[in-house]
N, C-alpha and C positions, 0 to 999 in steps of 0.2 A: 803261828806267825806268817807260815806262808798264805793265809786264806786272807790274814788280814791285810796283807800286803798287795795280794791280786782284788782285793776287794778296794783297797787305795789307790788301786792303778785304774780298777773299771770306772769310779768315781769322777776323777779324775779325765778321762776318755771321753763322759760324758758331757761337752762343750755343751751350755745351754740348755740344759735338762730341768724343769721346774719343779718336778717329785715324780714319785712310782704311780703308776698308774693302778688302784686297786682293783685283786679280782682280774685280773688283765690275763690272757694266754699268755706264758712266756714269748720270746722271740723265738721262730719256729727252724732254724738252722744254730741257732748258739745256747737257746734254752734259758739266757737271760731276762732276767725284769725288762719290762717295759716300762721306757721315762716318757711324760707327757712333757715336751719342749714348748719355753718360749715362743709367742708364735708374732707376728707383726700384725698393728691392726688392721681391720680392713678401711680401704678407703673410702672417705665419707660421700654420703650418694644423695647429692640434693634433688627437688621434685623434677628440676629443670634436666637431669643428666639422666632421669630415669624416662623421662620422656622423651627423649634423644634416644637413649637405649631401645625403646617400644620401635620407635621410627626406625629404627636398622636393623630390627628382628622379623619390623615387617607386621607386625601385632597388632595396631592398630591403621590400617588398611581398610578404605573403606569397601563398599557391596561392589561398586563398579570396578576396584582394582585388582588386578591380578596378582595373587597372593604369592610369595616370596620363596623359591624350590626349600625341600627342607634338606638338602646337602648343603645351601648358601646361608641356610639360620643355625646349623647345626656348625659350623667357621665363624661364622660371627659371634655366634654365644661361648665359640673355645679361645676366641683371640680376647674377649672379655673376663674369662675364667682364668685364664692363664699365671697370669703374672700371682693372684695371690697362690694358686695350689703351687705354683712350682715353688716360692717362700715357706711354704709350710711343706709339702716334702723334704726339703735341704733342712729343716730345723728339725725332722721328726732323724731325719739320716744321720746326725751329728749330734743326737741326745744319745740313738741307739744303731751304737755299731755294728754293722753287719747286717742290720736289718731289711729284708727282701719287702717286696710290693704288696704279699698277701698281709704283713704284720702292720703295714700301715694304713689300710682297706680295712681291716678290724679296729686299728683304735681309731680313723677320724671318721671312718664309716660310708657307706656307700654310697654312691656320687647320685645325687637327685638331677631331676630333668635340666638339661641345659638352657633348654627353652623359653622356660619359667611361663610355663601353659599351666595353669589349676585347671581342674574340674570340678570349676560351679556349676550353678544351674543357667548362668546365663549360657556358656558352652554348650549345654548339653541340649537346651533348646534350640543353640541352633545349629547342632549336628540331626538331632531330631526332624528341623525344618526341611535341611537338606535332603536328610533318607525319604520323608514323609515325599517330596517332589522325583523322587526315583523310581523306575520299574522294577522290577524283582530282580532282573538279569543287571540291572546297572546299582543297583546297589550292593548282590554281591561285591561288583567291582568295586565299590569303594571302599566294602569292608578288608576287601584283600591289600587296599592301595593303604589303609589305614594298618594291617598290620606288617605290613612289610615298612612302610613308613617307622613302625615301633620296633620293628629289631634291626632294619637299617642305625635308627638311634642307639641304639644299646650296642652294635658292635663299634661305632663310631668311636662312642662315649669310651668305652674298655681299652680302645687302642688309643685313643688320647690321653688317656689316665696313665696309661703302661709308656708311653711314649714318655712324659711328663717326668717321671718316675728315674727314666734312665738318665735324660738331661739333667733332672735335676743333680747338684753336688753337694757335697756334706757342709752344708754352713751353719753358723747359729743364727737368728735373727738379730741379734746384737751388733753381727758380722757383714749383715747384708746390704743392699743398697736399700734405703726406705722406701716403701711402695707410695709415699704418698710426699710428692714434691712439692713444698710450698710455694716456691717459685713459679711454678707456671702455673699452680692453681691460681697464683695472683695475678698473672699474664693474662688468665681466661676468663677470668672476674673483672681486669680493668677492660677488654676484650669484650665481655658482655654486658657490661654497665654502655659502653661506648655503641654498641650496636643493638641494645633492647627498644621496644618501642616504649616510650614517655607512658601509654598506660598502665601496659606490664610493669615498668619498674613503681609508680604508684600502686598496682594490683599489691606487689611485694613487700612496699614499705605499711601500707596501711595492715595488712594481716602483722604483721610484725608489730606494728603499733597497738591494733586490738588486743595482740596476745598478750604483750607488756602492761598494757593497761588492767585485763584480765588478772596478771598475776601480783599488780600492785594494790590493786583493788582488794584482794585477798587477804593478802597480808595483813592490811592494815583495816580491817575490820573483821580480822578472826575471833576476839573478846565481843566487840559490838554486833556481830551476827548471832546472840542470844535472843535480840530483841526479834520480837519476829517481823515485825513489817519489814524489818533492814534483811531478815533470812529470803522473806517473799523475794523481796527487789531483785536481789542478788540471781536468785536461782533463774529470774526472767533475764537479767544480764548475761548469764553463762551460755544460756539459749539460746538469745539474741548473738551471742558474738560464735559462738558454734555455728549456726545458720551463716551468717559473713562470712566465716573464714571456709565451709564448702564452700560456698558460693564462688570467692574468692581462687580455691585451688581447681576449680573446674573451669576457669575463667583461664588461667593463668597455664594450666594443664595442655586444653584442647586449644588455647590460642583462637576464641571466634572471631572465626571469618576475617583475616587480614586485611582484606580489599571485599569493596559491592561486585556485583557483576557486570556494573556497566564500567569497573574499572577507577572510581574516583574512589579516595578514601573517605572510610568514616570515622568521622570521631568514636562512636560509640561500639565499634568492629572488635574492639578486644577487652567489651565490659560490656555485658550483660546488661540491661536496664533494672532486670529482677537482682540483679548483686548490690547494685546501686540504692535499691531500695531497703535489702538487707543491712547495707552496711549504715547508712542513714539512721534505719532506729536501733543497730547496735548504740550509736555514738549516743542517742536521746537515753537510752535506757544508762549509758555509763555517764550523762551529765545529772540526773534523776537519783541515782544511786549518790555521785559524790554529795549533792545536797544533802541527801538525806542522810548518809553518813557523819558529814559534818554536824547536824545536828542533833541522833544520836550521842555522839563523841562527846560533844559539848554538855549535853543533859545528864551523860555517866557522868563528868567528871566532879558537877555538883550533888548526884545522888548514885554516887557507887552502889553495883549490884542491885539496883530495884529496875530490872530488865521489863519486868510488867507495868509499872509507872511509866517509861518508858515510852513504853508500848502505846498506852492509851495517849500521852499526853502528843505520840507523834501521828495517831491514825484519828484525834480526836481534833485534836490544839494545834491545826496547821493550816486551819481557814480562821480569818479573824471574825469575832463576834461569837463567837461558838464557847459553848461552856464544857468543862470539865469537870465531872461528878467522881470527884476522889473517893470511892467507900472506905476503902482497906485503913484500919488506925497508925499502919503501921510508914504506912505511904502519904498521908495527912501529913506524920509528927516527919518525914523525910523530905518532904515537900516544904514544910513552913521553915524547917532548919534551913534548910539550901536559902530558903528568902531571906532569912536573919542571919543566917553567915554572910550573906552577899551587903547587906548592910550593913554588920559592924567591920566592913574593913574601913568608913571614912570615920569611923571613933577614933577620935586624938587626944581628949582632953582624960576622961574618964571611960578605960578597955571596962571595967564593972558596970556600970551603967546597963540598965535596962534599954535604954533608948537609946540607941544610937545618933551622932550629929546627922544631920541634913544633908543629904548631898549636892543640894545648891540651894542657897536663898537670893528672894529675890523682893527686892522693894519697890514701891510705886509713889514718887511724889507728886501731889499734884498742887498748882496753887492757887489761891485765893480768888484772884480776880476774872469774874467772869466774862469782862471785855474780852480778856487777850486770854483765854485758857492753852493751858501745857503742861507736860507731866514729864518727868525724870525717869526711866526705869533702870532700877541699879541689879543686877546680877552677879552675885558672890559664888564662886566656886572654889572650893577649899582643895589642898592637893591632898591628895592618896597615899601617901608616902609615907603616913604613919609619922610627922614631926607635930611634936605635942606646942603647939601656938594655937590663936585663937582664928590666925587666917594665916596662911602661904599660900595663895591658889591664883587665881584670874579674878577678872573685874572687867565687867561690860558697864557700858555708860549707852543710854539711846535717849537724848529730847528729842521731843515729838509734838505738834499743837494740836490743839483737840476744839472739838465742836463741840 
């Protein structure tokens, strides 16, 4: 009783605790389970605030500027890190009590670069460039400035984590302030809609519009992309609007060239000519496709599943004059069905009937006298509507004289 009882109290104690962490080290002063906590999301990181972030890290810097001390990227990357680690310390401190700084270093695991430098190859060609322009003596030098630079970072990184750690206080994130304020996000949205330039916000709506268009498009020809001329299309559509939408976030990313050099603006300073052209036969290739989905669409709905009829009758039967060589018996007898179901819907009199009525007649009278010749032309159009008479429809009248 008493086990269960301190087991109902740890429970309990455990503000905000989501489950046991399996396989975990216990907690290494109380020898308790370890609870993985609640944690708050992170906040959302649009291209435009990562590109802001770059610009205060100093990251993208061109050749001529002098690049940014790395004690002033190494405060700026912790006053950005901040707010979510201390949220998630307080929520891991209030799953599990008592727990010290090494047990939370094991379960959320060890702090990656602040920096957020990868090492590609674009880097590393041009650390290469650099060494390669060095003397023996001054390149030491920079490999020593580079490793002093990496454990400058690592004790930085350990004593902000550890600093972090102590400030932090036992909350749950249930408990917490939200890291992510809708209100001033919308302060900085009406704020950067009001100060964007006229192209950028066009750069932004039109990729939003491709992308929507991309995944309506999708949708609604995922049965009719059996056919293959409509699979062809598409696949050049996907392409096409791939192509646009880099174009578009490279456009929109690097910001080209605000101003000329002699100071007057351009229209075309913050759009590419080459995006322009991209985005152009994106929209050709999604007005190409809607056609031809339409009539796809249309040709399934009078010959369900003959995806290869189909096929031919839209890569064959889309210039007039052109003939169609139906071989298949099976696509003949689905072919003339689809013509004779389409005709017996103006049968009214007799549904049994081999024949169907007419869907419009039309008469020519002409008369007698060849002084004064003229003729009547009368046009009967019966309605559709399935009511069993021998007329309900329209009636055209045109006299006309004749020579």
């Amino acid at each position: 009783r008493q086990r269960a009882a301190l087991s109902t109290a740890t429970r309990h104690s455990r503000v905000g605790a989501r489950c046991p962490v399996p396989y975990a080290m216990p907690l290494i002063e109380s020898g308790n389970q370890v609870y993985a906590p609640y944690l708050q999301r992170t906040t959302p990181l649009t291209d435009e605030e990562e590109v802001k972030h770059k610009q205060m890290m100093g990251l993208d810097r061109g050749k001529g500027e002098d690049p940014l001390l790395i004690q002033d990227r190494i405060k700026i990357a912790q006053r950005l890190q901040k707010p979510k680690l201390l949220s998630d310390m307080s929520s891991f401190k209030a799953a599990n009590q008592g727990a010290v700084f090494e047990d939370f270093v094991r379960w959320y695991g060890n702090p990656e670069n602040p920096l957020g430098e990868e090492l590609n190859e674009d880097s590393l060609k041009r650390k290469a460039e650099i060494r390669s322009k060095l003397s023996p003596e001054q390149e030491k030098t920079f490999a020593l400035k580079e490793a002093s630079e990496a454990i400058s970072l690592l004790m930085n990184l350990r004593a902000f984590w550890e600093d972090s750690w102590d400030e932090a206080e036992a909350e749950a994130a249930f408990e917490q302030d939200p890291l992510f304020n809708p209100y001033i996000t919308v302060e900085m949205m009406l704020h950067s809609l009001e100060t964007i330039h006229p192209a950028l916000l066009m750069n932004q709506v039109l990729a939003v519009n491709l992308s929507n268009a991309r995944f309506v498009l999708s949708a609604a020809s995922k049965q009719a992309r059996q056919v293959h001329i409509l699979a062809e299309v598409f696949r050049n559509l996907d392409d096409a609007i791939d192509l646009a939408l880099a174009a578009l976030t490279k456009d929109s990313s690097d910001q080209v060239a605000p101003n000329t050099p002699g100071g007057k603006s351009d229209l075309l300073s913050h759009l590419a000519t080459d995006t322009i052209a991209k985005c152009e036969e994106a929209c050709n290739q999604i007005g190409e496709f809607e056609i031809l989905l339409s009539r796809s669409l249309a040709l399934l709905e009078k010959l369900p599943g003959k995806y290869g009829l189909v096929d031919s009758l839209l890569q064959e039967g889309c210039t007039d004059g052109t003939f169609v060589f139906v071989k298949d018996p099976s696509d003949r007898d689905a072919l003339l069905g689809a013509i004779r179901s389409g005709q017996m819907v103006n049968v009214t009199i007799d549904p049994s009937s081999f024949f169907p009525d007419a869907s419009m007649r039309e008469y020519v009278l002409s008369n007698s006298d060849r002084l004064n010749p003229c003729q009547l032309n009368a046009r009967l159009v019966p309605s559709t509507r399935g009511v069993a008479s021998s007329f309900n429809g329209s009636l055209l009248l045109a006299l006309s004289s004749s020579e």
